[in-house]
N, C-alpha and C positions, 0 to 999 in steps of 0.2 A: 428070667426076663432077658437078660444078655445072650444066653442060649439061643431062644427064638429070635433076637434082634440079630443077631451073629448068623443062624437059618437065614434068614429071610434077604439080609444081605448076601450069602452066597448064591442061594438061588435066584436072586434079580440079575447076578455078576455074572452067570452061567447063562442064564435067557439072555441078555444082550450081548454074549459073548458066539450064543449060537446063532443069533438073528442076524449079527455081522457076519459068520460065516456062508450061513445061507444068502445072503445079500451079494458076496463077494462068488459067489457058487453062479447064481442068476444072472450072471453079467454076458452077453456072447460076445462073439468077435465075429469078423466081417472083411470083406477086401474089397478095395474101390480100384476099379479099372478105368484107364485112361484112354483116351481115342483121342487124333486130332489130323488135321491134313496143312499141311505146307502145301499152299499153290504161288505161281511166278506170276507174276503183275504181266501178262500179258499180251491182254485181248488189246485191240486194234476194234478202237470206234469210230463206227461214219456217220453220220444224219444225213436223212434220205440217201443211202446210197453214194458218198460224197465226205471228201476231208473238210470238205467245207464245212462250218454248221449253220449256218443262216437259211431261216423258215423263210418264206415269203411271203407276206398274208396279202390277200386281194387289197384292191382299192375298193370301198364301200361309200356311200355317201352317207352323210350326215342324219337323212330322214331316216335310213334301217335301225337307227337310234330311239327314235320316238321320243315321249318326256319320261323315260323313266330309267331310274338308275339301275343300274343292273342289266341292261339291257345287252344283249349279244349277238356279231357279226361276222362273218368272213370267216366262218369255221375253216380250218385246216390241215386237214391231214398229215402228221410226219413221220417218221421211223427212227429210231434209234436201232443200228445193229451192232454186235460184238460177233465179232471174229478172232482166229489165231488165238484163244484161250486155252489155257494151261485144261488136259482131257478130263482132269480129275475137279474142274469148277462143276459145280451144278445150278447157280445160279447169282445173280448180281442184283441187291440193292441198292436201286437209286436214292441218293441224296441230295437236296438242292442247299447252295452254300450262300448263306444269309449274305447279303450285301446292301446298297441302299436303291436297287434297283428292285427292291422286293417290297410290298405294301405289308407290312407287317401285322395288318390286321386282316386283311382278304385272302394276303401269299400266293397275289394278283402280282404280277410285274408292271412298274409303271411304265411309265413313257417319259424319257430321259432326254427327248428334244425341245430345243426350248425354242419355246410360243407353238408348240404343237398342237393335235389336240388331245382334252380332256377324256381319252379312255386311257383302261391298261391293256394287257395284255394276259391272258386264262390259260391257262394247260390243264389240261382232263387227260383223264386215262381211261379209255370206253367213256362210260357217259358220266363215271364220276367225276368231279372238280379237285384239280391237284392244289393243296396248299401248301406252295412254298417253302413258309416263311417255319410251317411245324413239319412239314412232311406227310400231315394227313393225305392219301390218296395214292401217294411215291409208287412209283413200279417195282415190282422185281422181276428179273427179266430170265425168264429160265433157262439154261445153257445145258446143252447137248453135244459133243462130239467137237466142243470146243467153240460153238458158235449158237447164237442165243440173238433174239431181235425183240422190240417192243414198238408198237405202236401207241401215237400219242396225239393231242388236236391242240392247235393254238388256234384261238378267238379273241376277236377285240372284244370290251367289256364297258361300258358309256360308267363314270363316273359323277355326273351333273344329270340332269334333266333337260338342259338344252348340251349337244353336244356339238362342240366346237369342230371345224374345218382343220386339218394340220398334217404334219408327219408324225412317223410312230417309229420309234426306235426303244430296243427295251434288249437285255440280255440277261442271263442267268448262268451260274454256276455247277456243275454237279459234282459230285462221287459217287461212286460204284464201290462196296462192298463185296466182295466174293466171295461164293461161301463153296 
């Protein structure tokens, strides 16, 4: 009986002694290569064409409003370009940088003049709606040969159902990623 019990325990000792070898056998190895690019911070951006950045949106009246929220006017055309870019960028991520002039549930920009009127202010990119406040919509602006543009629309946006007579004053923040 100690015989067979003395067997039985060498041969379990030898199967798990060769399972760990084949185990340890079965293992491969592998190499991780790495890539990455150093670019210089230094495109030079103008809107429309200009150091200036201020869009200008039409004068609209009160009735292109109608009674309904949501409603929208004075579409506007503008450009974002990047120039003078490091030749090795491919493209730039716009960011808008949260501040209190951003509706944080629309990522509408309000209107920051007081007794103004009651719209914001919309940015799209093509026909999509940019929101601000998450980035849903944000451009990325593709750069070749060191220079890269995006086209963009500001529109007023009626926030009430009667919309108020006033001025419009609103600004936004951005960042540009480079990749």
């Amino acid at each position: 009986m100690k015989k067979t019990l003395l067997s039985a325990v060498l041969i379990a000792s030898f199967g798990v002694a060769a399972l760990a070898s084949m185990s340890a056998h079965a293992a491969s190895s592998g190499t991780i290569n790495f890539t990455g690019k150093v670019l210089s911070d230094s495109c030079t951006i103008s809107v429309n064409g200009s150091s200036s950045s201020t869009v200008a949106l039409p004068t609209v009246m009160t009735a292109a409003f109608g009674s309904t929220v949501g409603t929208t006017a004075g579409a506007t055309p503008f450009s974002i370009a990047l120039t003078g870019c490091d030749t090795n960028t491919s493209s730039a991520k716009m960011a808008f940088t949260a501040g209190s002039t951003i509706d944080g549930t629309t990522g509408n920009l309000k209107n920051v003049t007081s007794g103004g009127s009651n719209v914001e202010i919309q940015l799209l990119s093509g026909a999509a709606v940019i929101n601000t406040s998450n980035q849903t919509n944000a451009p990325t602006i593709a750069v070749s040969g060191g220079a890269g543009s995006t086209s963009l629309t500001a529109q007023y946006i009626s926030t009430a159902t009667a919309t108020t007579a006033g001025l419009v004053t609103s600004s936004v923040g951005f960042t540009l990623t480079y990749q």
